[in-house]
C-alpha positions in Angstrom: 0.0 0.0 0.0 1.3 3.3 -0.3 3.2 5.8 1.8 0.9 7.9 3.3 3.3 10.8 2.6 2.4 14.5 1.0 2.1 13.3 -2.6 1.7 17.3 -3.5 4.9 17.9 -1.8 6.7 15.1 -4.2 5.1 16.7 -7.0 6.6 20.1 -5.7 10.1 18.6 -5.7 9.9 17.8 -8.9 8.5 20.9 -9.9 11.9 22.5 -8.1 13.8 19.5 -9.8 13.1 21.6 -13.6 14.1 24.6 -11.9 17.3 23.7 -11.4 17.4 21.5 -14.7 16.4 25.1 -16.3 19.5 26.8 -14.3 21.9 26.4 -17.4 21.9 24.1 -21.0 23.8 20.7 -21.1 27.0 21.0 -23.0 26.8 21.0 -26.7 23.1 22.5 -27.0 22.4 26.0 -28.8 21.9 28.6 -25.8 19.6 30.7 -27.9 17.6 27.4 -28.7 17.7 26.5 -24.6 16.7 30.3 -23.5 13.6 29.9 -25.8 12.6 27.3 -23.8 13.7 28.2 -20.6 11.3 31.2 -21.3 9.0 29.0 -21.9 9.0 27.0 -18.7 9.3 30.1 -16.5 6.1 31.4 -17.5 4.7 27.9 -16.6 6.2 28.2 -13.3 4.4 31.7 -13.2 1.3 30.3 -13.8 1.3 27.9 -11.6 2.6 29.8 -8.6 -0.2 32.3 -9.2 -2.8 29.6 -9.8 -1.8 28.3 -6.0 -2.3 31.7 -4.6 -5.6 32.0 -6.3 -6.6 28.5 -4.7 -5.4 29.8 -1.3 -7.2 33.0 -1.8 -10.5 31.6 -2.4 -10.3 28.9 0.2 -9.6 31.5 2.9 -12.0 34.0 1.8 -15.1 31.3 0.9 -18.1 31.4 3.5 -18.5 28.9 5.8 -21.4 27.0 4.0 -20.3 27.9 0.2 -18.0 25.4 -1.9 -14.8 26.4 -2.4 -14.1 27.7 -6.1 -13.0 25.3 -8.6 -9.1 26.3 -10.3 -8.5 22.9 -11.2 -11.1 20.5 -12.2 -10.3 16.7 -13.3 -10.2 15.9 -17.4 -13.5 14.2 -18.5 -13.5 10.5 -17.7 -10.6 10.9 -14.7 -12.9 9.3 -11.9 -10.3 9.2 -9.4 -11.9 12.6 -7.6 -15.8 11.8 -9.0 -17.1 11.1 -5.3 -18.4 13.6 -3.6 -16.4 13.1 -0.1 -13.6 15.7 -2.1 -15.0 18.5 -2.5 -17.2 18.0 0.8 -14.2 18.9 2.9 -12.0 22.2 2.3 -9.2 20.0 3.2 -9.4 17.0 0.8 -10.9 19.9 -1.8 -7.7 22.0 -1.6 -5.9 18.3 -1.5 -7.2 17.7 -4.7 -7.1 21.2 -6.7 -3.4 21.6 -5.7 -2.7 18.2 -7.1 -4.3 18.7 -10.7 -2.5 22.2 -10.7 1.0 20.8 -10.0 -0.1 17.5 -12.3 -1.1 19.6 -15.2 1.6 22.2 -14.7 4.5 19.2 -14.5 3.1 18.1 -18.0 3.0 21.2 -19.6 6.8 21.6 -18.7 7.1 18.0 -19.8 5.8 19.3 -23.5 7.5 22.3 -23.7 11.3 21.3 -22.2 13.7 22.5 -24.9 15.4 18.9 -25.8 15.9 18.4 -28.9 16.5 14.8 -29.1 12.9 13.1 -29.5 13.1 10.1 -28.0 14.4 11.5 -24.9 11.7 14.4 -25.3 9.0 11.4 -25.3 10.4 9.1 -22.5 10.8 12.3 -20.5 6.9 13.0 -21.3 6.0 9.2 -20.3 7.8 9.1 -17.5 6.7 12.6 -15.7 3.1 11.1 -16.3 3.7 7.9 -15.2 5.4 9.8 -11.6 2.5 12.7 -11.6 -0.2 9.4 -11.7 1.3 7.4 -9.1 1.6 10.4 -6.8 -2.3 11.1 -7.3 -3.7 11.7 -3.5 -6.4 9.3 -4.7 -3.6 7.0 -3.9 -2.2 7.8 -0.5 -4.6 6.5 2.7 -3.8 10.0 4.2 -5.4 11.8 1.8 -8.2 9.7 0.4 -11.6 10.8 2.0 -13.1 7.6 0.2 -10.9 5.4 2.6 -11.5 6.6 5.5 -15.1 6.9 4.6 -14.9 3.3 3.8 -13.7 2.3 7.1 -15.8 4.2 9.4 -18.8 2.9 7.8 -18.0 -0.8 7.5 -16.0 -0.2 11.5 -13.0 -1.1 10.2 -14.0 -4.4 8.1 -12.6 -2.6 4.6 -9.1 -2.2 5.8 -8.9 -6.0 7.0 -10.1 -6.7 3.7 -7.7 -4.7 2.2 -4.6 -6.1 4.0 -6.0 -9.4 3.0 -6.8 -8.6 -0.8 -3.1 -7.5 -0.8 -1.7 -10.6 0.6 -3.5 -12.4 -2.0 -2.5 -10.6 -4.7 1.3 -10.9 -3.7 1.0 -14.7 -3.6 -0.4 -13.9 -7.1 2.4 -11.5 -8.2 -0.1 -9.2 -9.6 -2.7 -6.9 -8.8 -6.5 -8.7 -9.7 -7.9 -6.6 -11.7 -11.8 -9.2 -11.8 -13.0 -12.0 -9.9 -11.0 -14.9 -10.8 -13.0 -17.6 -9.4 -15.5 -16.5 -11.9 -14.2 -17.8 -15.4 -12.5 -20.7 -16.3 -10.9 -21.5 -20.0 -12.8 -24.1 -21.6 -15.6 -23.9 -18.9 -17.1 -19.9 -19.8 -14.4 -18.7 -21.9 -12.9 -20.4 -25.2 -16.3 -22.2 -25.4 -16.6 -22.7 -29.3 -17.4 -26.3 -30.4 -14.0 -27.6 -32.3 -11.2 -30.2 -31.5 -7.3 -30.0 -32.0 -6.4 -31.2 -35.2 -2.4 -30.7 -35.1 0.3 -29.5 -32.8 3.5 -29.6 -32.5 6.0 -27.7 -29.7 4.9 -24.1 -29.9 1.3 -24.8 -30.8 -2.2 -26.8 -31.4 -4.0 -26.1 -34.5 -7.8 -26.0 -33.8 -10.6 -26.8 -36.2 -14.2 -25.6 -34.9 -17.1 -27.3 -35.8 -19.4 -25.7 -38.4 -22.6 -24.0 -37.6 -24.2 -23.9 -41.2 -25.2 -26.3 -43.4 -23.2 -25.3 -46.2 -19.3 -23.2 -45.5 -16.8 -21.7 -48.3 -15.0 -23.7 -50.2 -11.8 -21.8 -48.6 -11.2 -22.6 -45.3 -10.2 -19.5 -43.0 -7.3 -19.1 -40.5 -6.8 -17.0 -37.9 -3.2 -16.6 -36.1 -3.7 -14.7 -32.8 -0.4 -13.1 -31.0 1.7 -14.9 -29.2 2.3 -12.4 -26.5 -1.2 -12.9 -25.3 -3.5 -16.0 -25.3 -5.5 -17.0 -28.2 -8.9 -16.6 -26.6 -9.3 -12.6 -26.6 -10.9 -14.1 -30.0 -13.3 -16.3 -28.3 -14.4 -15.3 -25.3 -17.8 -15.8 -25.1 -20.5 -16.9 -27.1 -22.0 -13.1 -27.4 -18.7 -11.2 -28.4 -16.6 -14.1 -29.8 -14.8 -13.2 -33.0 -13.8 -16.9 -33.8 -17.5 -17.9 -33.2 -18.7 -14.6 -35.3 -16.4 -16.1 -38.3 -18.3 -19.7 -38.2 -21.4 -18.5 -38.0 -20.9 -16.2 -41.2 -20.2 -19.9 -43.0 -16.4 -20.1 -42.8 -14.5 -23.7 -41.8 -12.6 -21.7 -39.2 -8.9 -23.2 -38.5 -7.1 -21.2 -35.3 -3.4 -21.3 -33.7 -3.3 -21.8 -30.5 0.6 -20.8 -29.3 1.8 -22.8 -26.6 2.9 -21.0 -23.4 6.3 -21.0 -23.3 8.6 -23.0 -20.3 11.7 -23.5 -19.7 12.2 -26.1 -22.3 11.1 -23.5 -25.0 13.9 -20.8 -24.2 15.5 -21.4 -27.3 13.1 -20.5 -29.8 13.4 -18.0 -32.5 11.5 -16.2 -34.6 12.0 -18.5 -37.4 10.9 -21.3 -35.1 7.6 -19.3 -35.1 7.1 -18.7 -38.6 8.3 -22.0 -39.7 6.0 -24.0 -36.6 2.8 -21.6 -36.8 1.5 -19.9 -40.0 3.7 -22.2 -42.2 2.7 -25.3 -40.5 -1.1 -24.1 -39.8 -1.4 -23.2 -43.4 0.0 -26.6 -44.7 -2.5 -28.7 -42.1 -5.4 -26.7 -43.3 -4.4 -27.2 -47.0 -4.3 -30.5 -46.1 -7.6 -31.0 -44.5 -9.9 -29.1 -46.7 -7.7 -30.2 -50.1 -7.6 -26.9 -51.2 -4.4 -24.7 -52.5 -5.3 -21.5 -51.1 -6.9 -20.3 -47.7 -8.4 -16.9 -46.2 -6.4 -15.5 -43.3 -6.7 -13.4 -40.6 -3.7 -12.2 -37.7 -4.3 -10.1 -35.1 -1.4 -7.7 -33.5 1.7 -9.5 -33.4 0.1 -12.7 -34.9 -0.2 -10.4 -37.9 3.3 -9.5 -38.0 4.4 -13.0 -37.9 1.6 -14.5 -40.4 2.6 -11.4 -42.6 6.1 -12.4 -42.3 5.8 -16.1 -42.9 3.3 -15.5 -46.0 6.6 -13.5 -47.6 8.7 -17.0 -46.8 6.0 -18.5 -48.5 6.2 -16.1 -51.5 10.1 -16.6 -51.4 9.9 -20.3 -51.4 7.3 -20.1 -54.8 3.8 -20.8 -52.8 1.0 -18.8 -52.9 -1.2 -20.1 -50.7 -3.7 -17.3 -49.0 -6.3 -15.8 -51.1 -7.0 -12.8 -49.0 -5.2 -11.3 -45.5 -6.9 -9.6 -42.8 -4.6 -8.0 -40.8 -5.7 -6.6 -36.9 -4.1 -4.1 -35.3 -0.9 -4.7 -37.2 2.5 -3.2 -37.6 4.2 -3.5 -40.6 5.7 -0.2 -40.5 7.4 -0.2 -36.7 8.7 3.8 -37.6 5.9 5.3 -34.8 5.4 2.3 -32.0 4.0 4.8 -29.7 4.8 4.6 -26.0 6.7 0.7 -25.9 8.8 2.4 -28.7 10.1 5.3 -26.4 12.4 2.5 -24.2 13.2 0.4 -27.5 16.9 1.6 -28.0 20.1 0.4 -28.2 21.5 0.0 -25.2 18.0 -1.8 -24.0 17.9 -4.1 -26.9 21.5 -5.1 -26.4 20.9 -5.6 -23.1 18.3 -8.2 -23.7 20.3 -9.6 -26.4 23.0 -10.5 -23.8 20.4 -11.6 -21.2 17.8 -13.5 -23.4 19.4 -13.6 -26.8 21.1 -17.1 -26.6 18.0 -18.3 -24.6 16.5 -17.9 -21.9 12.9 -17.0 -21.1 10.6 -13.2 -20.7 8.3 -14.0 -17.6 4.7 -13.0 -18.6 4.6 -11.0 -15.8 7.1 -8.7 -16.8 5.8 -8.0 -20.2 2.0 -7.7 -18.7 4.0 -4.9 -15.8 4.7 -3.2 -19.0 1.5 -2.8 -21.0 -0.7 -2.0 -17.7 2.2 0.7 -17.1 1.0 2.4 -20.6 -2.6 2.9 -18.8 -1.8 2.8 -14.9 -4.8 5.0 -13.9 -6.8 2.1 -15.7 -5.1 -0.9 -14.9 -2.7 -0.3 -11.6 -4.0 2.9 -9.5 -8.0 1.8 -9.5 -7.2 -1.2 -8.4 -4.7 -0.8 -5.6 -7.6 2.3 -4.5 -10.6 -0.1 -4.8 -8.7 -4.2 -4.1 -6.1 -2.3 -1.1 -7.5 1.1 0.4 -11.7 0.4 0.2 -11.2 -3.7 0.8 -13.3 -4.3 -2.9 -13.5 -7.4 -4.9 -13.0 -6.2 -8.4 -16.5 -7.6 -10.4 -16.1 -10.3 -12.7 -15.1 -9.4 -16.4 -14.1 -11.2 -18.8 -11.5 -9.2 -20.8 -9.9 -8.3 -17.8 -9.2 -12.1 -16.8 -7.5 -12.6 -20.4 -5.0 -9.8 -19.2 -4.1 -11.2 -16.4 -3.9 -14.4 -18.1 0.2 -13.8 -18.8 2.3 -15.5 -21.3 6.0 -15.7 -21.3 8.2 -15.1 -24.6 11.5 -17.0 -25.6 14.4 -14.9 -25.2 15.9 -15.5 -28.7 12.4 -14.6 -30.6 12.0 -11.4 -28.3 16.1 -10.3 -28.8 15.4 -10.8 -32.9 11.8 -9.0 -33.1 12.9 -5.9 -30.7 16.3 -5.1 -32.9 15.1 -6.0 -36.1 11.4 -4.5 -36.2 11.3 -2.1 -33.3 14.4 -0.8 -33.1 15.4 -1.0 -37.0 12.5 -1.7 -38.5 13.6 -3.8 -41.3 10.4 -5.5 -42.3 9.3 -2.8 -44.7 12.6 -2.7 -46.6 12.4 -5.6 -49.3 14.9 -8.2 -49.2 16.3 -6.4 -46.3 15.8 -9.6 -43.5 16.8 -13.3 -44.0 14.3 -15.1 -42.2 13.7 -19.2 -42.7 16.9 -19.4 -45.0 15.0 -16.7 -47.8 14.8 -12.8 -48.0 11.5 -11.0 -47.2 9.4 -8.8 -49.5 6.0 -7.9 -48.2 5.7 -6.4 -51.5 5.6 -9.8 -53.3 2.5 -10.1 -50.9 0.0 -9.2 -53.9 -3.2 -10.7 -52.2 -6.3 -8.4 -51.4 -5.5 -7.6 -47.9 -8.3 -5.9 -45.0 -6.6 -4.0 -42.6 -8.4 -2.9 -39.0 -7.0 -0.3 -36.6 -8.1 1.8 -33.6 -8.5 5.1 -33.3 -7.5 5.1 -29.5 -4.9 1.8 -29.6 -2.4 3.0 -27.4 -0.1 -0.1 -28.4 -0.4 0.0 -32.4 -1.0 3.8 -33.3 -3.6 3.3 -36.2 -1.9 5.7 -38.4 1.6 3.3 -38.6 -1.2 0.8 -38.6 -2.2 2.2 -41.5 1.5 2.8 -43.7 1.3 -1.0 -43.2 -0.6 -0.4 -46.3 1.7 1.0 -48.7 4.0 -2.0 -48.3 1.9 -4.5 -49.5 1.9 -5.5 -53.7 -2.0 -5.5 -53.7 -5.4 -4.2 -53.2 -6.4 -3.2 -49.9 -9.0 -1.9 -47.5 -8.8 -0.2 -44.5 -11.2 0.3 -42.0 -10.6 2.6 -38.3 -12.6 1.7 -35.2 -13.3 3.6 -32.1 -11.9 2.7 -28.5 -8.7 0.9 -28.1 -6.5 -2.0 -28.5 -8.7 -4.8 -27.3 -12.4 -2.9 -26.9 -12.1 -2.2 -30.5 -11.4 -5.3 -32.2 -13.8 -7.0 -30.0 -17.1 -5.0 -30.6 -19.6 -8.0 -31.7 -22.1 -7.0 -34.4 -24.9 -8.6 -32.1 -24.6 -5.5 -29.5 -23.7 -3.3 -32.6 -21.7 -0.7 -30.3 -19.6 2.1 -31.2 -18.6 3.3 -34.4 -16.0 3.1 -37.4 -14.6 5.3 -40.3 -14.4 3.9 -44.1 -12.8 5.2 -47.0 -12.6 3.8 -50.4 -10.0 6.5 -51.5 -6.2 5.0 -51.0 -4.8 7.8 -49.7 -0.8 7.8 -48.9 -1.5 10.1 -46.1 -3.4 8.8 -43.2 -5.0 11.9 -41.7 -6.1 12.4 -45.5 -7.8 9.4 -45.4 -9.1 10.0 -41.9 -10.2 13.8 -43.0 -12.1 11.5 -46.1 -13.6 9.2 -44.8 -17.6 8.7 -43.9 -18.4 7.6 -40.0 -20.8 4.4 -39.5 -22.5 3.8 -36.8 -22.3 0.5 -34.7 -19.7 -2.6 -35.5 -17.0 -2.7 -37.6 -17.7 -6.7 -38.1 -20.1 -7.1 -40.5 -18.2 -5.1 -43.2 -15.3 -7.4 -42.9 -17.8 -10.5 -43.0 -18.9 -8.8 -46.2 -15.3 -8.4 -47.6 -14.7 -11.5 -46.6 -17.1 -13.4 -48.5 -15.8 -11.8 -51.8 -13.0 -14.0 -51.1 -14.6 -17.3 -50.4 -14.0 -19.2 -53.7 -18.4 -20.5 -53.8 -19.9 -22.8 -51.6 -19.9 -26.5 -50.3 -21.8 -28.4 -47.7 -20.4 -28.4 -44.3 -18.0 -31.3 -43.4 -19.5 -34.0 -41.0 -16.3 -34.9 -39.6 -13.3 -32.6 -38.2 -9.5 -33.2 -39.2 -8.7 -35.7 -42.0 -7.1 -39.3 -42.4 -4.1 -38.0 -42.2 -5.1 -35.0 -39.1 -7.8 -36.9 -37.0 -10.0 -34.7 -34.5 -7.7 -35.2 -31.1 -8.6 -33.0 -27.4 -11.9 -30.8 -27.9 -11.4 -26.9 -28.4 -9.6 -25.3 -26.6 -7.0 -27.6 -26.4 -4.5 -28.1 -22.9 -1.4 -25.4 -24.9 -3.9 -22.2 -23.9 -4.8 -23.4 -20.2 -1.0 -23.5 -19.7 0.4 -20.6 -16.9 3.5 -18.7 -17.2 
């Protein structure tokens, strides 16, 4: 649990710390450049002094039964100060006000700090939000009116809980973030009728049963990332993606990666091209006795199924007819916040750690993407699971982050340095991967691509370059909300919203300033585009698997239930 120290009186040290970084410029930078900004940061530090003095002034001047007035009020959506116990008391009001003054304040310095290197500019950015949210009063027992509310009214019983929801969570190692006792793989999640038709070490191949009475004659894959596990796709029955697919009349065909051990430390990425996508792709062939499939990856699954279909090319096969490609980076030259910390120093740190083997504990790499949203995913729930003794409610998506996967160390070493950090994929000819030379260009099937507009892990408009790098026709389609929340919008609840445009523009805020808004889910125009693709009709199969592939373990297979 926190300190329960003065978190405005951090945030006023740090607000002294740029003070004294603005004292004089670092060797080698342009004083007429630095005094520009200096200016610039003063008259921030102007502001702000005279903002606190007009706080103080109206709190000691207010009548007894009036509110206080409002300096500093939260940004819409920030629910951290939404209860009314803050601005019932002067004390936890002023608490509050003085904390969004220095928080804003401490970002606006952030923004305008005269460094002229960018990446330094944006980890300097990320990291003064990540302090000014974890010094939030909302934080602190001292100065949370909501806690001590809490406890007077259940006498005490919310902090035991508390103290006991943290000792559970550090036998966990993480902060629960739902009910866990709620869900269970296979059980309530991951419930689409199929059977495991292949594995082999790094993963199962499932087939799910069909749900029509007749399907397209080309069967359709769908490669998930390996980072996370498969069933974001198929959660349950009403906003499951995989389930969404059958029921539009496809003979749906997934990857379920393995959760890495030990034992797996030593796999690359060519071990993932070569034993996923390549392997799926030649199973499905196989089953369906066809020479060409529909295929979908989502995130880092379409990187790597994006990758191995320019192996393929390489090699002389052809073997998708059309490419759907989720939340995808192709073009890894804007990565967003994980990019800020991908340099070289890190990645050859990792490459000595990991590189020869070795394995990423899924904790660490789930650490880092709740660290991108820590009011969301950290600070609520060490306020509500810690301070107010809460059981988070039961929520599906939320279980499936917590659900963490570990990465070999020689795949991670190879994908940071040679996508992130040099971002070589877009450059044809450029990598060797599986004994060939990549060009996506060569890739000259139609291809869908899906981003979000508020992904805060694949910025839509990189998302969208991803385009230009591919040899043929292609679609792309922007959805509202985030990462996850977008892709996963089922056409049954017909939520949200999403932007089209026909127009293949090589600018993506032209295309954005083009393009026509719809109301409601993004699915059923894919399931429309998709069906262009589908090569006719047949009746549905009786049987899963093949002679050669018999139906083994029913979906969802033992690889997904694995823990890291």
């Amino acid at each position: 649990m926190p300190s329960p120290t003065d978190p405005n009186a951090a945030l006023q040290a740090l607000l002294q710390g740029f003070s004294q970084f603005l004292a004089a410029p670092p060797a080698g930078v342009d004083p007429a450049t630095w005094q520009g900004g200096a200016n610039t940061l003063q008259a921030l530090q102007q502001e702000w002094m005279a903002r606190h003095a007009q706080l103080w002034q109206g709190m000691l001047t207010k009548a007894p039964d009036q509110p206080a007035p409002l300096v500093a009020a939260p940004d819409a959506g920030d629910k951290r100060f939404a209860h009314p116990a803050w601005a019932e008391s002067p004390i936890y009001d002023y608490v509050r006000q003085a904390y969004l003054i220095n928080a804003e304040t401490l970002k606006r310095m952030a923004d305008a700090a005269p460094v002229a290197d960018e990446r330094k500019k944006n980890q300097m950015q990320f990291l003064t939000r990540q302090m000014v949210d974890a010094l939030s009063p909302s934080n602190f027992i001292a100065t949370n009116p909501e806690f001590v509310q809490t406890a007077l009214a259940t006498n005490g019983e919310s902090i035991r809980r508390g103290i006991n929801n943290l000792i559970d969570d550090l036998d966990k190692g993480r902060i629960s973030m739902t009910d866990d006792s709620a869900f269970e793989v296979g059980r309530n999640l991951a419930t689409t009728p199929g059977a495991v038709v292949y594995e082999n070490e790094l993963m199962q191949l499932i087939q799910y049963s069909p749900l029509t009475d007749s399907v397209a004659k080309r069967p359709f894959l769908m490669v998930p990332p390996c980072i996370n596990k498969y069933y974001i796709l198929d959660l349950q029955a009403e906003n499951s993606l995989v389930r969404y697919a059958v029921e539009q009349g496809n003979t749906v065909f997934l990857v379920s990666w393995r959760n890495p051990q030990a034992d797996l430390g030593h796999v690359t990425w060519d071990d993932y091209l070569e034993q996923g996508p390549l392997a799926a792709i030649r199973v499905v062939q196989e089953i369906c006795d066809v020479e060409q499939i529909n295929a979908l990856g989502f995130c880092v699954g379409g990187t790597i199924l994006a990758a191995a279909l320019s192996v393929a090319k390489a090699r002389g096969e052809d073997p998708v007819a059309s490419l759907t490609l989720l939340t995808t980076l192709l073009d890894f030259s804007e990565t967003g916040e994980i990019g800020y910390f991908v340099d070289e120093a890190s990645v050859a740190s990792r490459e000595a750690s990991l590189g020869k083997g070795g394995l990423l504990p899924g904790r660490e790499l789930a650490t880092v993407f709740s660290a991108l949203r820590a009011n969301d995913l950290i600070w609520q729930y060490v306020v509500g699971n810690y301070m107010k003794g809460n059981t988070p409610p039961a929520f599906d998506l939320l279980y499936w982050n917590s659900d963490a996967t570990n990465l070999p160390g020689p795949f991670l070493a190879w994908y940071l340095r040679n996508l992130y950090l040099e971002n070589s994929l877009r450059v044809p000819g450029k990598l060797a991967m599986c004994g060939v030379n990549a060009d996506l260009t060569r890739l000259d099937m139609p291809a869908f691509f899906y981003a979000s507009r508020e992904d805060h892990i694949v910025p839509w408009r990189t998302a969208y370059r991803g385009r230009e790098l591919l040899g043929g026709e292609t679609r792309f389609v922007l959805g509202a909300s985030g990462h996850i929340a977008g892709v996963i919008n089922p056409a049954a609840k017909n939520k949200r919203n999403y932007w089209t445009n026909d127009k293949p523009e090589a600018d993506p805020d032209a295309w954005f300033d083009g393009a026509d808004e719809v109301k409601g889910s993004w699915w059923p125009l894919w399931a429309e585009w998709l069906k262009r693709h589908d090569g006719g009709e047949l009746p549905a199969r009786g049987r899963l698997g093949s002679k050669l592939h018999p139906p083994g373990e029913p979906a969802p297979g033992r690889y997904v239930k694995e823990k890291a």
